[in-house]
C-alpha positions as CSV (number, residue, x, y, z in Angstrom):
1,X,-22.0,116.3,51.5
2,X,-21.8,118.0,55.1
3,X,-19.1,118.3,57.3
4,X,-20.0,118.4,61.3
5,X,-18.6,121.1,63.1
6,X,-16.3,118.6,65.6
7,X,-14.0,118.0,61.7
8,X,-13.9,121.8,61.3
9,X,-12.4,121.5,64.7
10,X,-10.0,119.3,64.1
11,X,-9.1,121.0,61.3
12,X,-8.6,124.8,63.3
13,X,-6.9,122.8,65.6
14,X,-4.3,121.4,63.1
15,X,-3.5,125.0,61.8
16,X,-3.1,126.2,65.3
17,X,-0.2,123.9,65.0
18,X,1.3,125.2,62.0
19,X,0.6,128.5,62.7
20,X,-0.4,129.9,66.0
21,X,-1.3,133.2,65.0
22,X,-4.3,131.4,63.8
23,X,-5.5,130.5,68.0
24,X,-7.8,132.1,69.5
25,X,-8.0,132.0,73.4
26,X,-10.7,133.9,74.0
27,X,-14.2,131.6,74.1
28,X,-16.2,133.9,72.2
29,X,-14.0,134.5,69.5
30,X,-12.9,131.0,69.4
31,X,-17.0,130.1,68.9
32,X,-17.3,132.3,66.4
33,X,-13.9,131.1,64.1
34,X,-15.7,127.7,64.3
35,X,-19.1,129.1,63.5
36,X,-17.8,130.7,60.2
37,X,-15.5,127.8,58.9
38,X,-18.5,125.3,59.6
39,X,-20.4,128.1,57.1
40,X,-18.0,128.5,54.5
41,X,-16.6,124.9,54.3
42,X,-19.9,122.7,55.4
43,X,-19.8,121.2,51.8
44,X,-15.9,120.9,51.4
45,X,-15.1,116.9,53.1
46,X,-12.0,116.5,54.9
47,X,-10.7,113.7,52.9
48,X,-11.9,111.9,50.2
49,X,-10.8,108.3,48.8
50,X,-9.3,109.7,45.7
51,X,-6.7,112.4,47.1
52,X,-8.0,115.4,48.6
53,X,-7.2,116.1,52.2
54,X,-8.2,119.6,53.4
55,X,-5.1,119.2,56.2
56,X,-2.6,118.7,52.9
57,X,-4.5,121.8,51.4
58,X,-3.8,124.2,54.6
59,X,-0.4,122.5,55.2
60,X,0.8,123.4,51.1
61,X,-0.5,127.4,52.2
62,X,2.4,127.3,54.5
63,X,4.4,126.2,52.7
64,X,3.8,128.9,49.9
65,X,2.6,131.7,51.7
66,X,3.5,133.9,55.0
67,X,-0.4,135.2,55.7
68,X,-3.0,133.3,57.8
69,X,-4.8,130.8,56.2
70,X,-8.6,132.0,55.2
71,X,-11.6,129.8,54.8
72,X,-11.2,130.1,50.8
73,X,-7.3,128.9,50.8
74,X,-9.2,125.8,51.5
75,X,-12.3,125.7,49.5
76,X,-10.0,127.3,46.4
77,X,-8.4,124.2,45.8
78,X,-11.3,122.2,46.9
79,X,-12.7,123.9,43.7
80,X,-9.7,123.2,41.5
81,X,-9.7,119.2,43.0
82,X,-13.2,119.2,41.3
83,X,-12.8,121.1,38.1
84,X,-10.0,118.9,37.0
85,X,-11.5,115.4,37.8
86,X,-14.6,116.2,35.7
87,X,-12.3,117.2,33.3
88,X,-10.8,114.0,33.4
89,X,-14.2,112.1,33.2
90,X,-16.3,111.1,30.7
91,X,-20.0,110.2,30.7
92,X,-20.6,106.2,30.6
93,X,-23.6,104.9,29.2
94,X,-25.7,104.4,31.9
95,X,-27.1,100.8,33.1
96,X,-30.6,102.7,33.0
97,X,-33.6,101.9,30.5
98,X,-33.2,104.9,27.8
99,X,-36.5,105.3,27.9
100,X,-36.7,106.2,31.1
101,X,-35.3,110.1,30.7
102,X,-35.5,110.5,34.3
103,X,-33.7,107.6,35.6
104,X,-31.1,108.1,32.8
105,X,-30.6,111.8,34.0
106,X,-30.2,111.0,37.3
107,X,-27.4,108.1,36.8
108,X,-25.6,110.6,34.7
109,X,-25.9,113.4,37.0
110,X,-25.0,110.7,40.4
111,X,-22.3,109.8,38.7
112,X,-20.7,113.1,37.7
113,X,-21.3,113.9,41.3
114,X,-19.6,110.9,42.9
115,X,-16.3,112.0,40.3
116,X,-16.3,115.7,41.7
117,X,-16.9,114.7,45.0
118,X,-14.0,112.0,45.0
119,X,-15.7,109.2,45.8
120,X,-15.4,107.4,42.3
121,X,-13.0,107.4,39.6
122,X,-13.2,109.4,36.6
123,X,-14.1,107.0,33.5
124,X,-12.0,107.8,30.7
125,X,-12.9,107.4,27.3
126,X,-11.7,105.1,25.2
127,X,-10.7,104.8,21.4
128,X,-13.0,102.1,19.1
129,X,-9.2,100.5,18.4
130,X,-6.5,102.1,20.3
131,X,-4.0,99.4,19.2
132,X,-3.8,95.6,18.2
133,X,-3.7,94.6,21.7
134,X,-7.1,94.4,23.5
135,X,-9.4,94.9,20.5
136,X,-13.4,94.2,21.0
137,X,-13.5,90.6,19.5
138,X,-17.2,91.7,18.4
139,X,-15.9,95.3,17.0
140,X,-13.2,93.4,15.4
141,X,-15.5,90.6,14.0
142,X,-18.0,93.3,12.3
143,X,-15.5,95.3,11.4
144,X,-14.2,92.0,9.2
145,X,-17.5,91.6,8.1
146,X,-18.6,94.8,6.6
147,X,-15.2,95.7,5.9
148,X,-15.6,99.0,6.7
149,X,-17.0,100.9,9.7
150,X,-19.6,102.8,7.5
151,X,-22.0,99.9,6.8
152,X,-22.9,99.4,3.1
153,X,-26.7,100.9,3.1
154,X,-25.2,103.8,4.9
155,X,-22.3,103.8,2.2
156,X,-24.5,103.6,-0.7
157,X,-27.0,106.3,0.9
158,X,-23.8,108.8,1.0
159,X,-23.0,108.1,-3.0
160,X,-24.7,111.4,-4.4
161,X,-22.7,113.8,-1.6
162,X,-19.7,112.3,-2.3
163,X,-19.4,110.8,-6.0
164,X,-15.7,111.7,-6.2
165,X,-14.9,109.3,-3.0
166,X,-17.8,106.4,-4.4
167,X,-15.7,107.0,-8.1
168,X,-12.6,106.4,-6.0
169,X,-14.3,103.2,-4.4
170,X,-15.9,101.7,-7.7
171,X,-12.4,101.9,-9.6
172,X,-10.4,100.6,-7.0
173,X,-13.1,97.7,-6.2
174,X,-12.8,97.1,-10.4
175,X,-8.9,96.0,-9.9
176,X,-8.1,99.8,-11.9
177,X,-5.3,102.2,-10.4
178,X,-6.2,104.6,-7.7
179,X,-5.8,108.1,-9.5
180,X,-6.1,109.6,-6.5
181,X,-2.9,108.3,-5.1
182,X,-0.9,110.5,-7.4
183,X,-0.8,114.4,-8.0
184,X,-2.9,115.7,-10.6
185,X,-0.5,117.4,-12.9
186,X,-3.6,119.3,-14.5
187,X,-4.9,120.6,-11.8
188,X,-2.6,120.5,-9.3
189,X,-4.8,118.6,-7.0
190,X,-2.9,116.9,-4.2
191,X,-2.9,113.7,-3.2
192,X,-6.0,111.9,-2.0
193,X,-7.9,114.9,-3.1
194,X,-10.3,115.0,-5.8
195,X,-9.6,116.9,-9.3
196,X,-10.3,120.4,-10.0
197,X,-12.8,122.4,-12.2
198,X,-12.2,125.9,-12.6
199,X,-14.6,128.1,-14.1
200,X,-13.5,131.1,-15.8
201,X,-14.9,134.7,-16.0
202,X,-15.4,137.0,-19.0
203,X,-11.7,138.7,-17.9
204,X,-9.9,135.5,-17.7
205,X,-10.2,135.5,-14.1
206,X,-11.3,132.2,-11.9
207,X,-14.5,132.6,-10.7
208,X,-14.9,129.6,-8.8
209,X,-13.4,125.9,-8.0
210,X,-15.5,123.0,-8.1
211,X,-14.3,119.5,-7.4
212,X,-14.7,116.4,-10.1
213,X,-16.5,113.5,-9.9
214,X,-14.2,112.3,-12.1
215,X,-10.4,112.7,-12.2
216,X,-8.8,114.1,-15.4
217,X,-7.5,111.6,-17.5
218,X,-4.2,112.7,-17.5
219,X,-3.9,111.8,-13.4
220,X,-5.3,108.2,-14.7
221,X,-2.6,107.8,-16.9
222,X,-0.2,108.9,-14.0
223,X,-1.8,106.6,-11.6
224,X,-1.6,103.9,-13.7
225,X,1.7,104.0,-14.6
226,X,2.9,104.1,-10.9
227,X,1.1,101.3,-10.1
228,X,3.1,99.2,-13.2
229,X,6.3,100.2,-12.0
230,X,5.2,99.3,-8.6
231,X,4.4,96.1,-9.4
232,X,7.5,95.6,-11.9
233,X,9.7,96.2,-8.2
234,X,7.7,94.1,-6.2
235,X,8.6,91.2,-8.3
236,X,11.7,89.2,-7.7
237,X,14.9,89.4,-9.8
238,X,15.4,86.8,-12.0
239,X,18.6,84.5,-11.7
């Protein structure tokens, strides 16, 4: 993006307005204020479709400062315009063949540049289900199917990392209470954590804590009982 020397006239002349201090009568000198805007501010665009105006950004230094305006009062917040739209932006998946690394790259990178330039919008990014109210239909409809957005092989492939959370899974699945919806009172493990092993030194001290694949049987008790008087509320008084 260039800007032609006739804007960066325009421009001068609109802070000769504001500020005359900022004229200069003589031709020479006058020739050489253009010559050095037109350097510093040949890729900074008047205006841009998406709010940037360079007049707006000399007219605001008025307004908050009593010095003449310098080329980088204008290209400062030309900078900042940038910086916070690509902050504001985030990458769509490009219409591109994937396996075509260059033309990916280069939608990427023409589209960041369109965003910092002003000419496009920054995309934002958007949750899988943000609320009830427009849900993917086909998210929704998988996510009914599988019942979970881990799919099963994936699910059964994490089982030996995490055989506390597939204990969890297989008890609840088998109609038993959810012992990890109560405190241990063993261990003291919290709620939705897993139980506790502590391994003790040859001074009594602990050494080190390991979690359980299994919860004490003490919390199942617990949970189990919980989940009886649960139900015994949930059902209606009789007459």
């Amino acid at each position: 993006m260039t800007v032609d020397r006739r804007e960066i006239a325009a421009l001068l002349a609109y802070i000769g307005r504001l500020d005359p201090r900022s004229i200069r009568t003589d031709e020479g000198e006058a020739r050489d204020q253009l010559a050095q805007w037109h350097e510093l501010l040949g890729d900074v665009p008047m205006a841009t479709p998406h709010g940037w105006d360079a007049l707006a950004a000399a007219r605001q230094h008025y307004r908050t400062s009593p010095y003449q305006i310098q080329p980088a009062d204008v290209v400062r917040p030309w900078e900042s315009y940038r910086r916070n739209r690509l902050a504001l932006h985030s990458d769509p998946t490009p219409s591109a063949d994937p396996d075509d690394q260059a033309a990916w790259t280069a939608e990427l990178v023409g589209t960041r540049r369109a965003v910092a330039a002003g000419i496009a919008q920054p995309t934002q990014a958007r949750a899988i289900t943000s609320s009830q109210e427009g849900v993917n239909p086909r998210l929704q409809a998988r996510l009914d199917q599988i019942g979970s957005c881990i799919p099963p092989a994936a699910r059964a492939a994490l089982i030996p990392f995490r055989p506390a959370r597939a204990a969890r899974e297989a008890a609840v699945a088998q109609g038993l209470p959810d012992a990890l919806s109560v405190r241990c009172e063993w261990c003291l493990a919290p709620v939705g954590e897993p139980c506790r092993r502590r391994r003790i030194g040859p001074n009594d001290g602990v050494r080190a804590i390991t979690p359980r694949a299994t919860p004490h049987p003490g919390r199942l008790d617990l949970a189990a009982q919980q989940a009886q008087h649960t139900e015994q509320d949930q059902q209606p008084a009789l007459a």
